[in-house]
C-alpha positions as CSV (number, residue, x, y, z in Angstrom):
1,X,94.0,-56.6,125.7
2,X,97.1,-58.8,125.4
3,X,99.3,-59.3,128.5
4,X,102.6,-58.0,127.6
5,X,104.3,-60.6,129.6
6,X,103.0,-63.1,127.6
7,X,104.1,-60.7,124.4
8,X,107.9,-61.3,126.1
9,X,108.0,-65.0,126.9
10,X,106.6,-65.3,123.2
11,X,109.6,-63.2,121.8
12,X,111.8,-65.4,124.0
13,X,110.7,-68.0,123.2
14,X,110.9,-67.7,119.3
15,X,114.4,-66.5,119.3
16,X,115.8,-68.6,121.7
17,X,118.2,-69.9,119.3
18,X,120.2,-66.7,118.7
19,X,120.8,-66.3,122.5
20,X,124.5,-65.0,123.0
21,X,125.8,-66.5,125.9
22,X,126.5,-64.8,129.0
23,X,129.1,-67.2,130.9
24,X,131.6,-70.2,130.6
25,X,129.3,-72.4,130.3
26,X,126.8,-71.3,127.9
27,X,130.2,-70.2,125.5
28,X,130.7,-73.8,126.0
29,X,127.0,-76.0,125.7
30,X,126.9,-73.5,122.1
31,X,130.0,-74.6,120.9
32,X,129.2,-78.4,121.7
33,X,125.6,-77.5,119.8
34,X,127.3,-76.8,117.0
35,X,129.7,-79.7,117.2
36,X,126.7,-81.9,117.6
37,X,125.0,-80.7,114.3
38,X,127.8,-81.3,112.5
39,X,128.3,-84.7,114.0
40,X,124.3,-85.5,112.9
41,X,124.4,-83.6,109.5
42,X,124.5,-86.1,107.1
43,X,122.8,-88.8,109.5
44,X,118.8,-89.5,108.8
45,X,116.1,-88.4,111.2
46,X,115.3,-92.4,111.4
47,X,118.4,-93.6,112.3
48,X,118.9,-90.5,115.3
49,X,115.6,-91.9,116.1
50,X,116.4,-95.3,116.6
51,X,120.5,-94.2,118.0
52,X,118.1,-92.1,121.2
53,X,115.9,-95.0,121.2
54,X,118.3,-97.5,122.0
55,X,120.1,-95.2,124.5
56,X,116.5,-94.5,126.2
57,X,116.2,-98.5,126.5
58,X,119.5,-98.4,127.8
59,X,119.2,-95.7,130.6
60,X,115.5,-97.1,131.8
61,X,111.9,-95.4,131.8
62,X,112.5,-93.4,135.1
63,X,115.7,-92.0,133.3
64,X,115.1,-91.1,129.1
65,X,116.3,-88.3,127.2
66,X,114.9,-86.1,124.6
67,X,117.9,-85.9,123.1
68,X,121.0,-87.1,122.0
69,X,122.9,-84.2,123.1
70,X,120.6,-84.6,126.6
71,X,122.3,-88.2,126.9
72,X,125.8,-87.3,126.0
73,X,125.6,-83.9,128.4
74,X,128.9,-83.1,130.5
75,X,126.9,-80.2,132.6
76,X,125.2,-82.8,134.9
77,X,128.2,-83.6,136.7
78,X,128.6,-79.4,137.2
79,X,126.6,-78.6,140.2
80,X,127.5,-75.2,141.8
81,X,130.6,-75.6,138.9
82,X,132.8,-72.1,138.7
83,X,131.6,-71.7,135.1
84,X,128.5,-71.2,135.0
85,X,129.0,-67.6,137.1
86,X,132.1,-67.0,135.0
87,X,132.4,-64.7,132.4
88,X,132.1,-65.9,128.6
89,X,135.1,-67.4,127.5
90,X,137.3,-70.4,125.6
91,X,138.8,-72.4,127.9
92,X,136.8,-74.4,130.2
93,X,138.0,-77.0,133.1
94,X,135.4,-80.0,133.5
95,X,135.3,-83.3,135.6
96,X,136.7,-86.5,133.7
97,X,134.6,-88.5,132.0
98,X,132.8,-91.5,133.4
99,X,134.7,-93.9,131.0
100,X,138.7,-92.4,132.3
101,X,137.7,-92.9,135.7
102,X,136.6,-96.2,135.0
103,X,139.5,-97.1,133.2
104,X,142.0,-96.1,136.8
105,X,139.6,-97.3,138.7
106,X,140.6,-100.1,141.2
107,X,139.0,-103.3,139.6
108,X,137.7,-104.7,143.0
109,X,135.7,-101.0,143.6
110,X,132.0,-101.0,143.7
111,X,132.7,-98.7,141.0
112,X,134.4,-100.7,138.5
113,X,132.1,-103.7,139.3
114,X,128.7,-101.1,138.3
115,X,131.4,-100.0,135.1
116,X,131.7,-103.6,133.9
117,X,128.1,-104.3,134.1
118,X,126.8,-101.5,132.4
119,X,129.9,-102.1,129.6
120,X,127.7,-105.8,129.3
121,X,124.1,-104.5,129.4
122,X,124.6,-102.0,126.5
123,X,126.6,-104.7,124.6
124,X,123.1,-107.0,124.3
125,X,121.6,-103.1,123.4
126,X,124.2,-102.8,120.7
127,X,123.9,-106.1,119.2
128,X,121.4,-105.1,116.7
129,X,123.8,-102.1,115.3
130,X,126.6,-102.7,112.7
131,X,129.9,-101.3,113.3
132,X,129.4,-98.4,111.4
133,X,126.3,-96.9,113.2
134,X,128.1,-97.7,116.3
135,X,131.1,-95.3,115.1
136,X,128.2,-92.7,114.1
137,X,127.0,-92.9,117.6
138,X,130.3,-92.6,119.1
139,X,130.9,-89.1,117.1
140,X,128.0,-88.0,118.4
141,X,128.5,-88.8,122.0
142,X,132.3,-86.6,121.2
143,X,130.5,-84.1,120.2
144,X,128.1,-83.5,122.8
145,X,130.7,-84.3,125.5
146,X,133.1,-81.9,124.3
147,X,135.4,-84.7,123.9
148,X,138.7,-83.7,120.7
149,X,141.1,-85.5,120.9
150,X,139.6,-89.0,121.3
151,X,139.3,-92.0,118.3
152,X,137.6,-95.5,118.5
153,X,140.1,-98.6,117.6
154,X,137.3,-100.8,117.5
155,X,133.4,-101.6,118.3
156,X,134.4,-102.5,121.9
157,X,135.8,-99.2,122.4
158,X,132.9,-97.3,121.5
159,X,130.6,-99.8,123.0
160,X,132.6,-99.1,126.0
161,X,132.6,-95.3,125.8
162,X,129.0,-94.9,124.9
163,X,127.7,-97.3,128.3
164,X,129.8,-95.2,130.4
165,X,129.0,-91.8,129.2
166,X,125.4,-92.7,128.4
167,X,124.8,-94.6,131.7
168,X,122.1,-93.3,134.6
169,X,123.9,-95.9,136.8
170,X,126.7,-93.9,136.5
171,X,125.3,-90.7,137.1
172,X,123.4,-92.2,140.3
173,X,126.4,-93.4,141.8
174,X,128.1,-89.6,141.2
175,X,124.8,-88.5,142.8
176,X,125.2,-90.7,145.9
177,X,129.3,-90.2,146.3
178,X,131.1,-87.8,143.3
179,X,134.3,-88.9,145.1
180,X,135.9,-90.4,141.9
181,X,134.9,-87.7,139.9
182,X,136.4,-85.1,142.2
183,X,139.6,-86.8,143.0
184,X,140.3,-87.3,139.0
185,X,141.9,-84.9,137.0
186,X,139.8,-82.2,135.6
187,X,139.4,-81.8,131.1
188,X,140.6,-78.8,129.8
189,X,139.1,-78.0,127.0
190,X,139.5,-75.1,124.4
191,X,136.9,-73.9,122.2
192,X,136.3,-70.7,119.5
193,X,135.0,-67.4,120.7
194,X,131.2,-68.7,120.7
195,X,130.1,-65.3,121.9
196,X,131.8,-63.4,118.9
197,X,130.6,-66.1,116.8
198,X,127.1,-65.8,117.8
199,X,127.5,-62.1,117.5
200,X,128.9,-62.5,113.9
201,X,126.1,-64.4,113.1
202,X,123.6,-62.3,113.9
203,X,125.1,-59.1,112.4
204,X,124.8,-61.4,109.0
205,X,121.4,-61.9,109.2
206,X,121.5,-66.1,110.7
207,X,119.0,-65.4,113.1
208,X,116.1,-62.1,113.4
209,X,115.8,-60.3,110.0
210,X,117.7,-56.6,110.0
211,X,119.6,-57.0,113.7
212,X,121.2,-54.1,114.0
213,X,124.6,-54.0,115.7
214,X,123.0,-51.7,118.5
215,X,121.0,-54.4,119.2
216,X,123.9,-56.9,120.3
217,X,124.3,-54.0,123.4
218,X,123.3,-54.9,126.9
219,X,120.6,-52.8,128.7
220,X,122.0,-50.3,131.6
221,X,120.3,-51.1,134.9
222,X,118.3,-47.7,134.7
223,X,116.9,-49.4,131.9
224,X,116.1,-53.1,133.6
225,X,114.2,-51.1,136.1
226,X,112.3,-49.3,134.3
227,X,111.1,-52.8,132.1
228,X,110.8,-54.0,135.7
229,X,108.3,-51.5,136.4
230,X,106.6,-51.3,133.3
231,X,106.8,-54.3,131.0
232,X,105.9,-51.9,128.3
233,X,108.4,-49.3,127.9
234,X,110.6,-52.5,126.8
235,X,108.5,-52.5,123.6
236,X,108.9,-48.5,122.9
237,X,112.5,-49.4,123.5
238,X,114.9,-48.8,120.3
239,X,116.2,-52.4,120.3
240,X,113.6,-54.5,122.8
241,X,114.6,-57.4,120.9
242,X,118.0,-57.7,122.6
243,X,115.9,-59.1,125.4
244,X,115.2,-62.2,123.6
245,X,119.1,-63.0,122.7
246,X,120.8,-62.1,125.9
247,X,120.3,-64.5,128.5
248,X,122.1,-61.9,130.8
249,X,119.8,-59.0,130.9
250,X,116.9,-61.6,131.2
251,X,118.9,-62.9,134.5
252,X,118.9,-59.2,135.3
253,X,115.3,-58.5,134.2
254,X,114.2,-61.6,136.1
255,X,116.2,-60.3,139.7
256,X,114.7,-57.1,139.7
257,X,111.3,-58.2,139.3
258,X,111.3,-60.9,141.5
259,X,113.2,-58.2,144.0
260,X,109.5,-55.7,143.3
261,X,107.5,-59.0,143.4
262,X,109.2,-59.3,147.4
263,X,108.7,-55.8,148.0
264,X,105.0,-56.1,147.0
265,X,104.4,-59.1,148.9
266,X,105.9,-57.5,151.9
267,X,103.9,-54.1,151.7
268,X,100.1,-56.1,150.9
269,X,101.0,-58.4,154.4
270,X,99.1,-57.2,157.2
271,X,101.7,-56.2,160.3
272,X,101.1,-58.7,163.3
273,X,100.3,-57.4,166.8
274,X,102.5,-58.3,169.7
275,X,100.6,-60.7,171.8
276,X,99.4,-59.1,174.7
C-alpha cells in the first residue's frame, strides 16, 4: 500500500508552481519570477546557457548557481529580514544593492578595493560577449533583483552592475561584516498584488484543471490537526488540493506534526531513575 505521505509531497511537489504566497517576501520572489520570464522570453535556451555559464565561471566552483535568477537573488542578504514573517503584501523594504554601496563607498576601504577587482575580473569574463548580450544580461539581473527604475548608459555600466550584484566576493564580505549594507539606505520597492494575481490565475484555469474558488480557502486548525493525525482524512477532504498551493497551511501542517512527532518521542523515552 502506498504511503500517503509520499502521496502529499508528490502533490506538492507537482503543483508547486501555483503556490499562493503566504508573506512579504514570497508576494515579492513571485513577482520578480514573473519579471524574470519576461526579461528571458524571447532570449534562446543556448544563450541563458552560456549568460549562467559565464556568471558560474565568474563566481568560482565552490560558489555556482542553477539559475540566473539564483545569481541575481536579493533574499540572500535577508537573514531574519521582517518580511519573510510579514503578511502578503506590495511594498517591500530591502538592503541596497551591492553595486550603490560600492559606488559611496570610501575608495581607500577594503571594500571598494574587493569592488574594483571584481569590476576587472568579470571584465576579462565579459570580453567574449557583444554589447548587446551584455544589455540582455543586465535586464535580467533587474529583473531578478527587483531593480525599476535603473538603465545602462553603456557596457561599463552593466559590466559594472552585473560583477557587483553577481559577485560571491561580495556576498562573503556581507557574511563576514554586513556593516555597509546595514548602514546604507534600505530599497523600497512596490509591486502588484501577487497573491490576488496568483489567485486570479488559478480561478482561470493557469494552473490545476477545474480549481474551484473554495479551494483558494485556508484550512481551520481543527482541520490541520486532524491531517496531523491522520494523513488520510486530507484526501477525503472536499478541496485537499489547497495543501499543495498554500505554503501557509503547509507551515501549519508541518508545526503540528513536528509538535505530535515531540510528543511521541517524549512518551516512547524510557523515564530515568534518580541515582541512588
Amino acid at each position: 500500500m502506498e504511503n500517503p505521505n509520499t502521496d502529499v509531497e508528490k502533490m506538492i511537489e507537482e503543483l508547486n508552481q501555483y503556490m499562493l504566497p503566504s508573506t512579504l517576501m514570497e508576494c515579492f520572489d513571485a513577482w520578480r519570477e514573473e519579471a524574470y520570464k519576461q526579461a528571458i522570453r524571447s532570449l534562446p535556451k543556448s544563450s541563458l546557457g552560456w549568460f549562467l555559464d559565464m556568471l558560474n565561471r565568474f563566481r568560482g566552483p565552490e560558489d555556482r548557481e542553477e539559475s540566473l535568477l539564483d545569481v541575481f537573488d536579493p533574499s540572500m542578504f535577508t537573514v531574519d529580514h521582517p518580511p519573510w514573517q510579514s503578511p502578503p503584501g506590495t511594498v517591500i523594504e530591502l538592503p541596497a544593492l551591492t553595486s550603490e554601496i560600492a559606488a559611496k563607498a570610501d575608495r581607500e576601504s577594503e571594500f571598494a578595493e574587493a569592488a574594483r577587482e571584481e569590476v576587472r575580473e568579470f571584465r576579462e569574463h565579459a570580453d567574449l560577449s557583444d554589447d548587446e548580450e551584455l544589455m540582455q544580461l543586465g535586464a535580467i539581473a533587474l529583473a531578478g533583483l527587483g531593480d525599476q527604475k535603473r538603465t545602462f548608459q553603456n557596457r561599463e555600466a552593466v559590466i559594472r552592475y552585473l560583477a557587483l550584484n553577481a559577485s560571491s566576493r561580495m556576498e562573503d564580505l556581507w557574511v563576514s561584516d554586513d556593516s555597509e549594507w546595514l548602514e546604507a539606505p534600505r530599497r523600497r520597492i512596490e509591486f502588484p498584488d501577487m497573491l490576488a494575481w496568483r489567485k486570479e490565475q488559478l480561478l482561470r484555469g493557469y494552473g490545476p484543471p477545474s480549481l474551484r474558488e473554495q479551494e483558494l480557502i485556508c484550512y481551520s486548525e481543527d482541520e490541520i490537526r486532524r491531517f496531523g493525525l491522520d494523513m488520510r482524512s486530507l484526501f477525503l477532504h472536499d478541496r485537499p488540493r489547497h495543501l499543495a498551493i498554500c505554503s501557509r497551511c503547509q507551515t501549519r501542517l508541518e508545526s503540528w506534526m513536528k509538535q505530535l512527532r515531540d510528543f511521541d518521542k517524549q512518551t516512547l523515552e524510557p523515564t530515568r531513575r534518580p541515582e541512588a
